[in-house]
Structures are given as C-alpha cells and as structure tokens.
N, CA, C and O of each residue as an XYZ file, in Angstrom:
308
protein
N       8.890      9.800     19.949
C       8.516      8.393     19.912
C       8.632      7.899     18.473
O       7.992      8.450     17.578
N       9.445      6.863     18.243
C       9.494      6.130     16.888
C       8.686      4.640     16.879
O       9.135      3.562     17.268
N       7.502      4.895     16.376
C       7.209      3.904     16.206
C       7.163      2.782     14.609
O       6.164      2.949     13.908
N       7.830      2.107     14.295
C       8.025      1.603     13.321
C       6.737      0.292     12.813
O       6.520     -0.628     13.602
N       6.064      0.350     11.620
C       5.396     -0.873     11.637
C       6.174     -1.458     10.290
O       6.486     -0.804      9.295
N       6.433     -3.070     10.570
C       7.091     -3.939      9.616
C       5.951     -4.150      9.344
O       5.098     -4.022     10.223
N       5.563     -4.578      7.896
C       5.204     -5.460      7.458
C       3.252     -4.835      7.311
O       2.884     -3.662      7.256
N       2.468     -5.946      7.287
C       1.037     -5.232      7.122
C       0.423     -5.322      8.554
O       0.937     -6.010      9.437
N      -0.770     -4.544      8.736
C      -1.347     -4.482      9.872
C      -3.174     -4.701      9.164
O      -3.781     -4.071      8.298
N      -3.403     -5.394      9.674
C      -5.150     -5.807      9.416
C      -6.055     -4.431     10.414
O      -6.114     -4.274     11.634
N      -6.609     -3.682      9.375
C      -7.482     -2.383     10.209
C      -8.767     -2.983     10.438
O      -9.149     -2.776     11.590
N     -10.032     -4.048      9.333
C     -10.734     -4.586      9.615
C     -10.832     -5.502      8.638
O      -9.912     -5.281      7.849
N     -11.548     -6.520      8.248
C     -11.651     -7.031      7.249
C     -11.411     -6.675      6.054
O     -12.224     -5.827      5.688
N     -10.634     -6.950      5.254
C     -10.474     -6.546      3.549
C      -9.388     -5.315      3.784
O      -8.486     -5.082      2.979
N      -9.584     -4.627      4.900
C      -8.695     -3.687      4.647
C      -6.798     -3.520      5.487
O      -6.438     -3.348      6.652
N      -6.460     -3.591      4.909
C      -4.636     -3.553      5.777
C      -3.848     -1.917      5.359
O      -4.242     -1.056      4.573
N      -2.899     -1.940      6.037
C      -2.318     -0.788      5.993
C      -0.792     -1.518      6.148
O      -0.638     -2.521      6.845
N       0.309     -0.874      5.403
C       1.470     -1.988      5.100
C       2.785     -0.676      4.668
O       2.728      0.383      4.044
N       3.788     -1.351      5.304
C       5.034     -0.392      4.587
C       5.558     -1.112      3.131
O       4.875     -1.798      2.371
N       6.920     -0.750      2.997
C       7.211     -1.465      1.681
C       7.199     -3.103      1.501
O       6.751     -3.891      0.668
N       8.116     -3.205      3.039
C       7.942     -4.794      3.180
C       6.854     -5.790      2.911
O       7.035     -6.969      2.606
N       5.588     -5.121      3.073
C       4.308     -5.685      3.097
C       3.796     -5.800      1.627
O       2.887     -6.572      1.322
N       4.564     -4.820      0.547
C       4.088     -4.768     -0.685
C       4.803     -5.294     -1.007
O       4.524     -5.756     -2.113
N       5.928     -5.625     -0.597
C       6.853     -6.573     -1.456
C       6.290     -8.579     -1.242
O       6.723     -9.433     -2.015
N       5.608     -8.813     -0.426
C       5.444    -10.139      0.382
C       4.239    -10.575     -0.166
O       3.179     -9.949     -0.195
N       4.561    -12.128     -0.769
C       3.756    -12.160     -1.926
C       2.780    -13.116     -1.177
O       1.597    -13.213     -1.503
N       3.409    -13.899     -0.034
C       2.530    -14.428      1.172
C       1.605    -13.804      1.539
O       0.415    -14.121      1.532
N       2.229    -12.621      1.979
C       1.155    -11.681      2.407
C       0.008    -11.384      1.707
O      -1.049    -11.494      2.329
N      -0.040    -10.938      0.241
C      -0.555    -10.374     -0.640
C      -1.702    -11.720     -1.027
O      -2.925    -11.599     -1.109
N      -0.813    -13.129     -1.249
C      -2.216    -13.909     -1.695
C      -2.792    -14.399      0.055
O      -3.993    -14.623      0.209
N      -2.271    -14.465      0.704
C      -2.826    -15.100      2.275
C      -3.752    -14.152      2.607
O      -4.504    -14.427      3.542
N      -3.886    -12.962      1.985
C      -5.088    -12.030      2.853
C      -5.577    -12.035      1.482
O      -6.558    -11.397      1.864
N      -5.827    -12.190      0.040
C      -6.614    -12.143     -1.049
C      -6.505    -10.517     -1.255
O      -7.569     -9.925     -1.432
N      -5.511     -9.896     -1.244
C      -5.096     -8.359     -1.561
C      -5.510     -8.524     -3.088
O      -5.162     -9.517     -3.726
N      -6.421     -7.298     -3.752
C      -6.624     -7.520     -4.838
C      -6.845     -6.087     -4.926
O      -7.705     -5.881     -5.782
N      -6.436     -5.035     -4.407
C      -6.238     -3.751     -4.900
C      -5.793     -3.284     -3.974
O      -6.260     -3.666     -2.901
N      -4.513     -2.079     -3.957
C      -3.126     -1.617     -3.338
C      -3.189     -0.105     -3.711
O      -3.338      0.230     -4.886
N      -3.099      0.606     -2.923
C      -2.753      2.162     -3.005
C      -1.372      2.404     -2.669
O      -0.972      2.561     -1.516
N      -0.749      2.428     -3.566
C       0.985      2.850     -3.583
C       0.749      4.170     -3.229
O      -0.119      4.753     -3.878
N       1.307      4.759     -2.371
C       1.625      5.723     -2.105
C       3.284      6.800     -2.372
O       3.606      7.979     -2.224
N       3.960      5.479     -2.844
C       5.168      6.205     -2.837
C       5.831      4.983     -3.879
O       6.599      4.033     -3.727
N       5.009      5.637     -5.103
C       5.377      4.741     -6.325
C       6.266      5.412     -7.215
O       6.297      5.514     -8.442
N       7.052      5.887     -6.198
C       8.912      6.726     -7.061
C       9.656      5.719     -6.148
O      10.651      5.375     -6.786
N       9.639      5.235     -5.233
C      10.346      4.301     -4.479
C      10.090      3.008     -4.505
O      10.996      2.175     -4.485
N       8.196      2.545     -4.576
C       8.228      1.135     -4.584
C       7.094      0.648     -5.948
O       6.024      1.195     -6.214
N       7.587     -0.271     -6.502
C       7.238     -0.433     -7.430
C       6.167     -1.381     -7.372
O       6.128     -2.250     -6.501
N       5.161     -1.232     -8.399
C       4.182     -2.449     -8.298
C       4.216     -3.546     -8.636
O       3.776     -4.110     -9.638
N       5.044     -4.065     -7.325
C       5.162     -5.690     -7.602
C       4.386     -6.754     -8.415
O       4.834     -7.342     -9.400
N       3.162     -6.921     -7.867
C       2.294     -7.533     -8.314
C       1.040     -7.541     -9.848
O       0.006     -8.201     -9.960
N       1.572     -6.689    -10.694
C       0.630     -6.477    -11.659
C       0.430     -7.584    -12.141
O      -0.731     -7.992    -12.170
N       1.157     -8.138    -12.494
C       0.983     -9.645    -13.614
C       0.126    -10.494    -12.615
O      -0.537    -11.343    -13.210
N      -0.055    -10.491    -11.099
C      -0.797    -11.810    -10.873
C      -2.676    -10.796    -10.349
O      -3.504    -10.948     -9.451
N      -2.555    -10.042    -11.294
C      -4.151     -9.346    -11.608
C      -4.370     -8.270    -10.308
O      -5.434     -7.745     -9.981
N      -3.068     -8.108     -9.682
C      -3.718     -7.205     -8.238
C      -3.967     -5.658     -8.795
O      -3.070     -5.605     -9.637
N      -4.490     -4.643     -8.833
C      -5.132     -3.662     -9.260
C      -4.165     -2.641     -8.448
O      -3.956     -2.962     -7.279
N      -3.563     -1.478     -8.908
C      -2.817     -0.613     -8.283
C      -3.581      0.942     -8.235
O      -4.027      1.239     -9.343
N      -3.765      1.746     -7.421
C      -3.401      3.155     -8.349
C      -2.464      3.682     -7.065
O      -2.407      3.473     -5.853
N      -1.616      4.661     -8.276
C      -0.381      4.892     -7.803
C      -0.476      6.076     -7.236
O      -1.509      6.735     -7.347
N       0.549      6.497     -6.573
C       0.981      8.111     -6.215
C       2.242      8.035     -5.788
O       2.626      7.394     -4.810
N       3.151      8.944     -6.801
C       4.445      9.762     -6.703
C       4.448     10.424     -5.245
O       4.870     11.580     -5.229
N       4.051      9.887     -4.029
C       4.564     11.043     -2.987
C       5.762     11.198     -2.297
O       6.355     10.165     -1.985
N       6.244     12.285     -1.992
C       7.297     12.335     -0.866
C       7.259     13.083      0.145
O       6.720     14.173      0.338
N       8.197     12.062      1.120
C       8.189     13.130      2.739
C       9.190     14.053      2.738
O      10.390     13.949      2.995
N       8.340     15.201      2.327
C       9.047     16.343      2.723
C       7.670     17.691      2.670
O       6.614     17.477      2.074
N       7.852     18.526      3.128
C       7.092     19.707      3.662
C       6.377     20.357      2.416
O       5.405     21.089      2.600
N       6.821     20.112      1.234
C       6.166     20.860      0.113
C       5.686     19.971     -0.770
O       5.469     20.180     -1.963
N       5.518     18.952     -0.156
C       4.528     17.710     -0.735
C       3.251     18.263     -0.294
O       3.045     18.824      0.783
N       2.236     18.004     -1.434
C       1.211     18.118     -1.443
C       0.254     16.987     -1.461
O       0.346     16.052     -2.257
N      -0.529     17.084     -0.693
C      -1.616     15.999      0.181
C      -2.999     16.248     -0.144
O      -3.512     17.328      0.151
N      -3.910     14.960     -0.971
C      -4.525     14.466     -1.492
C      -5.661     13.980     -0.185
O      -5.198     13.289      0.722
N      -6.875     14.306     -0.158
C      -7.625     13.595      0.627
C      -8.462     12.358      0.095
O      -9.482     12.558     -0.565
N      -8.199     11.596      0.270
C      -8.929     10.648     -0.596
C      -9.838      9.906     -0.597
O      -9.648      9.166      0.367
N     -10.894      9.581     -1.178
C     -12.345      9.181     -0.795
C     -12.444      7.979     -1.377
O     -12.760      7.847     -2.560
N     -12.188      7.033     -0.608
C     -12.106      5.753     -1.258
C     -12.937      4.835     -0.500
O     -12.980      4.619      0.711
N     -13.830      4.161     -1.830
C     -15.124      3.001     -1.689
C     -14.439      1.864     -1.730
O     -13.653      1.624     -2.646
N     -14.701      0.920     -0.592
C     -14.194     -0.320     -0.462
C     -15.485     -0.846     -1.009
O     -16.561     -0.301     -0.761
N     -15.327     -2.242     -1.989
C     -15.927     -3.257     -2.626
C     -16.423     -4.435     -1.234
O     -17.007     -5.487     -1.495
C-alpha cells in the first residue's frame, strides 16, 4: 500500500505533520501561525523560512537501513 501525503495534515491544534511541499508553502506556514518546524531531512530540504522568525531544529536524516533513529521528546508550547 502506497500511501502518499501532499502537503500538511493538522494532528490537533498547533500541531501538523507535512512533507517537503508543506515546508516549502508559505500559505501554509503563516495560515496555521507555524512558528517552530522539525526538519527532519535537512540534507534535502532546506529551511525555508528563517528570516520570517520561524524557529527550526534540524536533522540530517536518511531513508536507508543504517540510519540511525532518535526518539524524541518534544514539549509543545
């Protein structure tokens, strides 16, 4: 099964989950008040948005089998 998601998906308030398209979309980014972004694959997509104050932290990952995976404990504001 391939399931593809374009663009961002709203999980609950404040929070979205998004492919590249979604980090690239600047609609997107001020229409939901995105003001901090977890790049996940910041060897491929770059942080668009620094200059208009959106907050990044990055990660170099890639899909492949000897990538190593980070559990991450992250406090939403």
């Amino acid at each position: 099964m391939n399931s593809e998601v374009i663009g961002g998906v709203k999980i609950k308030d404040g929070l979205f989950v998004g492919d590249e398209f979604a980090a690239r979309d600047l609609e997107f980014v001020e229409g939901n008040k995105v003001n901090r972004i977890i790049n996940c694959a910041g060897g491929q997509v770059s942080n668009q948005w620094e200059d208009l104050e959106v907050n990044y932290l990055t990660y170099i990952w890639e899909d492949n089998d000897t990538q190593v995976n980070y559990k991450l404990n992250i406090r939403l504001y």
